[in-house]
C-alpha positions as CSV (number, residue, x, y, z in Angstrom):
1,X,20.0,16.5,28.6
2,X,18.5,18.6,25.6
3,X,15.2,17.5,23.6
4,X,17.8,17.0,20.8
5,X,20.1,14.4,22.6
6,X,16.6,12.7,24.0
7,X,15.4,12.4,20.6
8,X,18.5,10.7,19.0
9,X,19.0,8.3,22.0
10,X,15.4,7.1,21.6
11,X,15.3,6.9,17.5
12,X,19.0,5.0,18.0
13,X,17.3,2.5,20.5
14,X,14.4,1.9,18.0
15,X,16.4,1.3,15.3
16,X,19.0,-0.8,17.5
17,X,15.6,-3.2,18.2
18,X,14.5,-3.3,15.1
19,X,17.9,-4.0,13.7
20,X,17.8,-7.1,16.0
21,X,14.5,-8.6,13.8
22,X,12.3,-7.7,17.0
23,X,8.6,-7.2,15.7
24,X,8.3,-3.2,14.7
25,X,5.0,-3.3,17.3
26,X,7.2,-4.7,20.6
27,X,10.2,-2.5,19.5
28,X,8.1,0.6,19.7
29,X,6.4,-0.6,23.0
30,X,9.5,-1.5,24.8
31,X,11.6,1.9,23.8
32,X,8.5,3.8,24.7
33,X,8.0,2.2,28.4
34,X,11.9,2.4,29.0
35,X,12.2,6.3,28.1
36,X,8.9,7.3,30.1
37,X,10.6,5.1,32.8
38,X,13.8,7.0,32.8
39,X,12.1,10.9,32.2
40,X,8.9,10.3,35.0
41,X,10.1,7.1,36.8
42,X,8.0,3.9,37.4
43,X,4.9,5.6,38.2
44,X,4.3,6.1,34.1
45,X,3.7,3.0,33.7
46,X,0.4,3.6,34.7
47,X,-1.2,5.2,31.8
48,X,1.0,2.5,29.6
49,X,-2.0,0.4,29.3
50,X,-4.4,3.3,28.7
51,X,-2.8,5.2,26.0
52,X,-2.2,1.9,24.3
53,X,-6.2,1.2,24.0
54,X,-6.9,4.4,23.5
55,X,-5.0,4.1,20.1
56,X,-7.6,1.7,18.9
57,X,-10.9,3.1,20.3
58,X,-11.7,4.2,16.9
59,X,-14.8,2.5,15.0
60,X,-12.7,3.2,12.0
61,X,-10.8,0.9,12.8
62,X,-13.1,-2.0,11.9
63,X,-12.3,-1.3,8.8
64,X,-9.3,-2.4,8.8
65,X,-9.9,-6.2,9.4
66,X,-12.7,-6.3,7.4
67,X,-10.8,-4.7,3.9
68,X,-7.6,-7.9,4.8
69,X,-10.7,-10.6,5.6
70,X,-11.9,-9.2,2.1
71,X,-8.7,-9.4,0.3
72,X,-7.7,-13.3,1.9
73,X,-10.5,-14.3,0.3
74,X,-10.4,-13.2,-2.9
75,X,-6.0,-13.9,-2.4
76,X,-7.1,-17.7,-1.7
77,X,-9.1,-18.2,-4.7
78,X,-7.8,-18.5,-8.1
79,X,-9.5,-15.2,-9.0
80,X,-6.0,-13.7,-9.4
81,X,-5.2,-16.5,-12.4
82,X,-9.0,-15.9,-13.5
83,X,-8.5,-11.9,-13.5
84,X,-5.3,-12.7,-15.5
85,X,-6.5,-15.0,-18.0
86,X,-9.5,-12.5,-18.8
87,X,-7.1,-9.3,-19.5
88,X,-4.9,-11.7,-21.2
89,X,-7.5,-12.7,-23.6
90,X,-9.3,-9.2,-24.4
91,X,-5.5,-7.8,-24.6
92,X,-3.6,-10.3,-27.1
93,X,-3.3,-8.7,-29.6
94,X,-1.9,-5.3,-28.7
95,X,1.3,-4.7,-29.1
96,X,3.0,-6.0,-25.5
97,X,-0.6,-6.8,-24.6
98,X,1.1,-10.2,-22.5
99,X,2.7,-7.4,-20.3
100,X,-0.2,-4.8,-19.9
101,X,-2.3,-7.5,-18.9
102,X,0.0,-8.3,-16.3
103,X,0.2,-4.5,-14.7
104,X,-3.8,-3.9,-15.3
105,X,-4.5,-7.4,-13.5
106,X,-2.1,-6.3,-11.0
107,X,-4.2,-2.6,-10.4
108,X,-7.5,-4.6,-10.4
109,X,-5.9,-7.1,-7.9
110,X,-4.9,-4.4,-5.7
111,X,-8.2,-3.0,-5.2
112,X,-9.5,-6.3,-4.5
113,X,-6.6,-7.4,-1.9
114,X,-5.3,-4.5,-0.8
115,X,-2.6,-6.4,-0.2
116,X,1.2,-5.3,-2.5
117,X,2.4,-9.5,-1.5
118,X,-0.6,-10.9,-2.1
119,X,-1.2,-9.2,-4.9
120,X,2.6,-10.1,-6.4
121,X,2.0,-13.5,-5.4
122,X,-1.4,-14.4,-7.2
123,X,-0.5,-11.9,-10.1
124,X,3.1,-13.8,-10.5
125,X,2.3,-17.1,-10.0
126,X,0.6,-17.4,-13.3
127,X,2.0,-14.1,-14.7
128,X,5.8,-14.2,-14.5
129,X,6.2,-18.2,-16.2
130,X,3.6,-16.9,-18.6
131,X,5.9,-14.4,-19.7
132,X,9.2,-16.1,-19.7
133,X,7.8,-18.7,-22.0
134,X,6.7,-16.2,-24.6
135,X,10.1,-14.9,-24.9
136,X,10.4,-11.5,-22.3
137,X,13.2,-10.8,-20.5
138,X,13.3,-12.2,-17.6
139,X,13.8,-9.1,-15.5
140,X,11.2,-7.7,-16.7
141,X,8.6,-10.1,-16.5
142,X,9.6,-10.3,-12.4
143,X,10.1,-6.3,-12.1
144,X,6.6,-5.3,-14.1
145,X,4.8,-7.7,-11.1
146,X,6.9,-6.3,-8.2
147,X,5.9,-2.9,-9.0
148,X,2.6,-3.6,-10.0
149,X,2.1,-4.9,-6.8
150,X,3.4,-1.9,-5.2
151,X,-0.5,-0.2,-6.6
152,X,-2.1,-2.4,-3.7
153,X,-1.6,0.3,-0.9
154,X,-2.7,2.9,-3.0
155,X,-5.6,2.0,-5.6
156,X,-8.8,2.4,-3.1
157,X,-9.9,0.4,-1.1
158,X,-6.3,0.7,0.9
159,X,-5.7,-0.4,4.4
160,X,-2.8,2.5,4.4
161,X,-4.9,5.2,3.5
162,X,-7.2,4.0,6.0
163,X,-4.7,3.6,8.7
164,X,-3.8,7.5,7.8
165,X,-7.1,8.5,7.9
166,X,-7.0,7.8,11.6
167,X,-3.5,8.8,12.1
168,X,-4.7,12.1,10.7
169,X,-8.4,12.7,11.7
170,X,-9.0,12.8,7.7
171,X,-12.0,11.9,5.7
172,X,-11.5,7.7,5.1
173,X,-13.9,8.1,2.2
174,X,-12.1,11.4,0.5
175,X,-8.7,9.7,0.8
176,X,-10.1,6.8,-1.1
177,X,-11.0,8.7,-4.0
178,X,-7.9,11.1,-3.8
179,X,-5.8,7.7,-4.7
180,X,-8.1,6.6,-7.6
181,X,-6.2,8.7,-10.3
182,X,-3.0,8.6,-9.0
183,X,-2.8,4.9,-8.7
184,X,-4.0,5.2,-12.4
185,X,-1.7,7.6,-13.2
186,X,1.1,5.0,-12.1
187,X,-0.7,2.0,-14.1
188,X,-0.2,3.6,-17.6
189,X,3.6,4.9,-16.4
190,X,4.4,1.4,-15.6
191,X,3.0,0.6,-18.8
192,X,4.4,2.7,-20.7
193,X,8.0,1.8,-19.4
194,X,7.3,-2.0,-20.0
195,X,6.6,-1.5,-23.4
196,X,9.8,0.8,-23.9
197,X,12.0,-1.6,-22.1
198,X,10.6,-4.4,-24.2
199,X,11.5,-3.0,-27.2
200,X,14.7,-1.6,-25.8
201,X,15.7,-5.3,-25.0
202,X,14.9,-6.7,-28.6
203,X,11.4,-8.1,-28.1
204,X,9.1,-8.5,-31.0
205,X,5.6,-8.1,-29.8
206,X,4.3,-9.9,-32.8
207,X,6.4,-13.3,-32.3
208,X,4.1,-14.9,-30.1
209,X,0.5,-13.2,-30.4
210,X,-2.2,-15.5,-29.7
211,X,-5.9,-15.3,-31.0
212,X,-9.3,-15.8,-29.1
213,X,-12.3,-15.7,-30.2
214,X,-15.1,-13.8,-29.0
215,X,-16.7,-16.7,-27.3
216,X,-13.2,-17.6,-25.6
217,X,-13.1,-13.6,-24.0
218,X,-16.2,-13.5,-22.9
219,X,-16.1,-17.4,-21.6
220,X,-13.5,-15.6,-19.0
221,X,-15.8,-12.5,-17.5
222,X,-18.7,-14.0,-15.4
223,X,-16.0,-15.3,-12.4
224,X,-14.2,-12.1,-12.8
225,X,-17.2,-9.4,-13.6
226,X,-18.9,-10.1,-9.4
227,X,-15.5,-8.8,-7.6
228,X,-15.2,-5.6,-9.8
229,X,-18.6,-5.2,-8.8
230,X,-18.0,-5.4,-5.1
231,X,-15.3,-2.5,-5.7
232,X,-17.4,-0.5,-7.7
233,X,-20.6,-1.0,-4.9
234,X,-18.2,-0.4,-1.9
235,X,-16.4,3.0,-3.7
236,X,-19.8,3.8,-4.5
237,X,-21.2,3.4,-1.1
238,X,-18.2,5.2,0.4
239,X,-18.3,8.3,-2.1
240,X,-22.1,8.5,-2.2
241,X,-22.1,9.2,1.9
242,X,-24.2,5.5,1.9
243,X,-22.2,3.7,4.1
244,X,-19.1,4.5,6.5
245,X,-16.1,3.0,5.6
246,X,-16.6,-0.1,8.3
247,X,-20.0,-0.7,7.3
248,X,-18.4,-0.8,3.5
249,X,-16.0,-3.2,4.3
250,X,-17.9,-5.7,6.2
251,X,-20.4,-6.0,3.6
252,X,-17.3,-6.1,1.0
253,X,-16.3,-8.6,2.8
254,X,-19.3,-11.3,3.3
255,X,-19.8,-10.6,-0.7
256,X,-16.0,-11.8,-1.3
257,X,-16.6,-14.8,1.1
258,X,-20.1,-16.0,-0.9
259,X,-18.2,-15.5,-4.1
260,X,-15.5,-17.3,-3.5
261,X,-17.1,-20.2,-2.3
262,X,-20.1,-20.1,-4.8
263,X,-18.2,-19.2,-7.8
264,X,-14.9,-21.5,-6.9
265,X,-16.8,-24.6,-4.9
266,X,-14.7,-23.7,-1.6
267,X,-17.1,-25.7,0.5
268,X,-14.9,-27.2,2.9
269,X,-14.3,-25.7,6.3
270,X,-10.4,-26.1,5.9
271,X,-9.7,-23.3,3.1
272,X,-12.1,-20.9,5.0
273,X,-10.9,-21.7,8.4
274,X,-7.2,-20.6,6.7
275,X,-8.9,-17.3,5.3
276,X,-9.9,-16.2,8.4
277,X,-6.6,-17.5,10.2
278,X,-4.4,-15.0,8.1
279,X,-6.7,-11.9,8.1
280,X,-6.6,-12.8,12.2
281,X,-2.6,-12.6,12.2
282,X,-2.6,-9.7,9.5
283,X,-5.0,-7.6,12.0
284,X,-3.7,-8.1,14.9
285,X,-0.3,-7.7,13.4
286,X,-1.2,-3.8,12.1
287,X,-3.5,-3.2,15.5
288,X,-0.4,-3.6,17.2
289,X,1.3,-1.4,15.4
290,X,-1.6,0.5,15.8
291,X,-1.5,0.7,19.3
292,X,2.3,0.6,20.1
293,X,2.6,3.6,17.8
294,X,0.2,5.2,19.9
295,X,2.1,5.0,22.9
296,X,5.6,6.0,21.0
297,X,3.5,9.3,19.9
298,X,2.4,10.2,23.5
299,X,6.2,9.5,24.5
300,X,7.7,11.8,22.2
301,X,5.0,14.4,22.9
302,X,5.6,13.8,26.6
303,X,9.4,14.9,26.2
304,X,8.8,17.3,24.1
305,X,10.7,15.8,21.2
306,X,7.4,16.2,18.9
307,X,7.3,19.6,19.5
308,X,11.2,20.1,19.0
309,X,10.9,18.5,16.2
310,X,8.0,20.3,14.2
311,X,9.4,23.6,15.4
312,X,12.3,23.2,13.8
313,X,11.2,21.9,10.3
314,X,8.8,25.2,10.8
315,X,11.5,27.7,11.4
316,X,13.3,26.3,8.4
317,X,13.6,29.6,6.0
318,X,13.3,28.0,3.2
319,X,10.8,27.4,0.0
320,X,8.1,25.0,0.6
321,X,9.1,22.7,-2.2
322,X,12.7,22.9,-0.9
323,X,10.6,21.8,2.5
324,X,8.5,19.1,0.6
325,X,11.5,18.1,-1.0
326,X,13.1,17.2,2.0
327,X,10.0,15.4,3.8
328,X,10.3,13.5,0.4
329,X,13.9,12.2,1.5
330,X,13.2,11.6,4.8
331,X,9.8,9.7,3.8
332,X,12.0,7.5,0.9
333,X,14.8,6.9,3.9
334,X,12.0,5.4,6.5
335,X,10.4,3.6,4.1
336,X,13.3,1.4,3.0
337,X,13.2,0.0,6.3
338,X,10.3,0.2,7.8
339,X,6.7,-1.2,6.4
340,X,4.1,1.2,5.4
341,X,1.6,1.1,8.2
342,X,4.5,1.5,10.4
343,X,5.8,5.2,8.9
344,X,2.8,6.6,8.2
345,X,1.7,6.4,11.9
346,X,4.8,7.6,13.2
347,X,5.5,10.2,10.8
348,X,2.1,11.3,9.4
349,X,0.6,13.1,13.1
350,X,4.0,14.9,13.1
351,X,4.0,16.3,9.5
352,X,0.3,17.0,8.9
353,X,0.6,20.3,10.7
354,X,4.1,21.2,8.8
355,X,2.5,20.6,4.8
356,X,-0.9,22.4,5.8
357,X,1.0,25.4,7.6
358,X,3.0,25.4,4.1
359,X,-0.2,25.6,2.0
360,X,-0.3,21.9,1.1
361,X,-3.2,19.7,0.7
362,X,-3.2,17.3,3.4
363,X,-5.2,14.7,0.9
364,X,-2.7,15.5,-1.6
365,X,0.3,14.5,0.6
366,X,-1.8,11.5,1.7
367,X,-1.3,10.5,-2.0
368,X,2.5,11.3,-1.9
369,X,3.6,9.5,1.0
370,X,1.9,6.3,0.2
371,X,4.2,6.9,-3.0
372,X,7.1,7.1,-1.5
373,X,5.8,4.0,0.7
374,X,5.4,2.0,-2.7
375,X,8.5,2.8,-3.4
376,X,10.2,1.2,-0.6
377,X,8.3,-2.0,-1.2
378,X,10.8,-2.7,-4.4
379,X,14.0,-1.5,-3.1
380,X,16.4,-3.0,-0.2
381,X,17.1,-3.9,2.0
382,X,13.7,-4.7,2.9
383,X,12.0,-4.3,-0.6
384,X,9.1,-7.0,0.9
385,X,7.8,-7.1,-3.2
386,X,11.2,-8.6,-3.7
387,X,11.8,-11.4,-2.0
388,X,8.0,-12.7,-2.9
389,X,8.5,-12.5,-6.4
390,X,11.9,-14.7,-5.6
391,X,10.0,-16.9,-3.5
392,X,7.2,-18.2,-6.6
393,X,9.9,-17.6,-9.0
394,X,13.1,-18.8,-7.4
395,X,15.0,-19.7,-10.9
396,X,15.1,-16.1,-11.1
397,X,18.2,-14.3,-8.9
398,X,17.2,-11.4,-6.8
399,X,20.0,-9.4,-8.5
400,X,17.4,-9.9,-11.3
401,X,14.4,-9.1,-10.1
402,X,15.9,-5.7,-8.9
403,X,17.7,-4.8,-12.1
404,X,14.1,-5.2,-13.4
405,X,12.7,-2.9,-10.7
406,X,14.3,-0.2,-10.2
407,X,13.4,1.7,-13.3
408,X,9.8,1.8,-11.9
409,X,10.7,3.4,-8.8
410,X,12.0,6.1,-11.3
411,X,8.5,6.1,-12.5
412,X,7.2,6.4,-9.1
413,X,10.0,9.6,-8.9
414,X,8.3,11.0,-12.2
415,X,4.6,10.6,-10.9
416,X,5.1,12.5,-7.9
417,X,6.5,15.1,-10.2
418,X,3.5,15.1,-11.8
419,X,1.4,15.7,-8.9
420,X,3.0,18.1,-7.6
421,X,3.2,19.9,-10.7
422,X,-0.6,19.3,-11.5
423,X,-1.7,18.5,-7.7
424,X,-5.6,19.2,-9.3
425,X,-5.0,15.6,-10.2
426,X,-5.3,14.4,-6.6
427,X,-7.9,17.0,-6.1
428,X,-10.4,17.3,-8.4
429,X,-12.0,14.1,-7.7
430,X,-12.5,14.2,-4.2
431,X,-13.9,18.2,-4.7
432,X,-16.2,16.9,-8.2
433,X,-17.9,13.9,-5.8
434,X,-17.8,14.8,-2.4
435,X,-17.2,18.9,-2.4
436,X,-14.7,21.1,-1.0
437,X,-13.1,20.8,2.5
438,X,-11.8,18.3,4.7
């Protein structure tokens, strides 16, 4: 049987598991024990339990629960409606300032949370009726919040860019600020699109202005002003070589849990106990992923379908924007189905090698494959962004929400043309703060 054959027999039994609704962490364990089974016989099974550990002996790693604990708390708070309201207020009256108010609470949420639902769901909840009532379309009130959201994953700090980090043996801390202007970058396109389509669609931006006084905006900061403190003190711990990125966290963390229950009066043990209860199932969730991708990776390099597989893209005579193209495709096609965490730790290990041998940044791509991930958060048939803003907005039909997001993935499309036209934009940062190299 050729590596080729091998290779399509086990991506059609993942995809036949995973088609079935099994979790993506027992699909990749199960077609990973079965095919070192049938190439070395039983007597693989030994080093099963091994490799599978040995994918999460990383102290990075702590990071990971610690950036989700951080995020539930601040996601179980009404800091998301508090966030809101204060953009809302400091923002009335420029032109669509409803709408930009929406998209910036969305980045600022996103740093905080980490999280694309959580941050479509705390953004929405107040954002999306807000909107309706002041006359926007409705597609656009749900599509503006479903691609903000997307910005969680890659406005630092990111539980993605972390998980690629140790996928790729890459600076946790560089990655973070490689994302910073990108993800702003993507802010003001979103922006800038809402404020076409409004107009496009008839709004008037003057119809329903509101005024605040001075007293009122500022009456809104102190319970937002501690938490964009936090991500300014954890960036600047990370960039500043203070901290590592799991000593960052954890104290990011503790600070979100004192705020939230000194600024909000969360004093009962129930709320907390249900913080600490969904970080718990979020973190084991993505360290099995973790893990089971781990042991997939040593299966395919065990058969040699790794090898097969980057040889080939490498003897591919062809530009290296023709190749980067082309990993674009193939990044856009597994994200559709599969969740972030999930692609970037099959596909990043794989492809690192192939965009540095082509003269590509490996930060820079970091930056492009978490776009192409945001992308597949608003599009189906998985499109997770989707069905949360139809779950708190359920009068609106998905058919709407999509029509109202899909020109933002063409923004998405248009940023990454951007970097890769001015890649310095992904790079400068990183080489300004923390100097040249890897």
């Amino acid at each position: 049987m050729t590596t080729l054959t091998m290779g399509l027999l086990v991506l059609g039994a993942l995809l036949g598991l995973l088609a079935t609704g099994m979790p993506i962490a027992f699909a990749l364990g199960f077609v990973s024990i079965g095919a070192l089974v049938l190439t070395d016989g039983f007597g693989a099974l030994d080093i099963v339990g091994e490799t599978f550990f040995g994918g999460l002996d990383s102290f990075a790693l702590v990071s990971i629960p610690m950036f989700i604990l951080m995020g539930s708390a601040v996601a179980s708070s009404p800091a998301g409606k508090d966030l809101y309201i204060a953009l809302d207020r400091w923002l009335n009256r420029v032109p669509g300032g409803l709408v930009l108010s929406n998209i910036g609470a969305c980045s600022i949420f996103a740093a905080l949370s980490g999280s694309s639902p959580a941050t479509c769901a705390a953004i929405g909840k107040m954002g999306i009726p807000e909107m309706v009532d002041r006359g926007y379309p409705k597609s656009i009130a749900a599509g503006s919040i479903a691609a903000g959201g997307t910005l969680g994953i890659l406005i630092p700090p990111s539980v993605t860019m972390i998980v690629y980090g140790i996928a790729t043996e890459t600076s946790i801390g560089r990655l973070f600020i490689a994302g910073l202007l990108p993800g702003l970058l993507l802010t003001v396109l979103f922006m800038i699109w809402t404020l076409i389509s409004c107009r496009l669609a008839g709004y008037s931006f003057e119809q329903m202005a509101q005024r605040f006084t001075f007293k009122e905006r500022f009456q809104a900061l102190p319970r937002v002003l501690p938490f964009l403190l936090i991500i300014a003190g954890i960036l600047y711990v990370l960039y500043g070589g203070v901290a590592t990125p799991s000593e960052a966290a954890g104290a990011g963390a503790l600070f979100c849990i004192v705020l939230v229950i000194v600024i909000y009066r969360i004093f009962r043990p129930g709320p907390l106990i249900e913080v600490f209860r969904s970080s718990l199932r979020e973190s084991v969730m993505i360290m099995m992923i973790i893990g089971a991708s781990e042991l997939f990776a040593f299966t395919l390099s065990s058969m040699f379908i790794t090898q097969s597989i980057a040889g080939w893209i490498g003897d591919l005579d062809v530009n290296r924007w023709v190749l980067m193209a082309l990993i674009n495709v193939f990044l856009l096609f597994a994200g559709f189905f599969l969740p972030p965490v999930a692609v970037i730790l099959m596909t990043a290990p794989i492809l690192l090698p192939i965009i540095t041998q082509a003269g590509f940044d490996p930060y820079w791509f970091a930056v492009i494959l978490t776009i192409n991930m945001e992308i597949g958060l608003i599009t189906p048939p998985v499109g997770l962004n989707l069905y949360v803003i139809n779950g708190i907005a359920p009068d609106i039909p998905l058919q709407t929400i999509l029509r109202g997001s899909l020109p933002y993935v063409l923004c998405m499309v248009v940023g990454i043309v951007i970097l890769c036209i001015f890649p310095e934009i992904v790079t400068w940062l990183p080489t300004a703060l923390m100097g040249p190299g890897g």
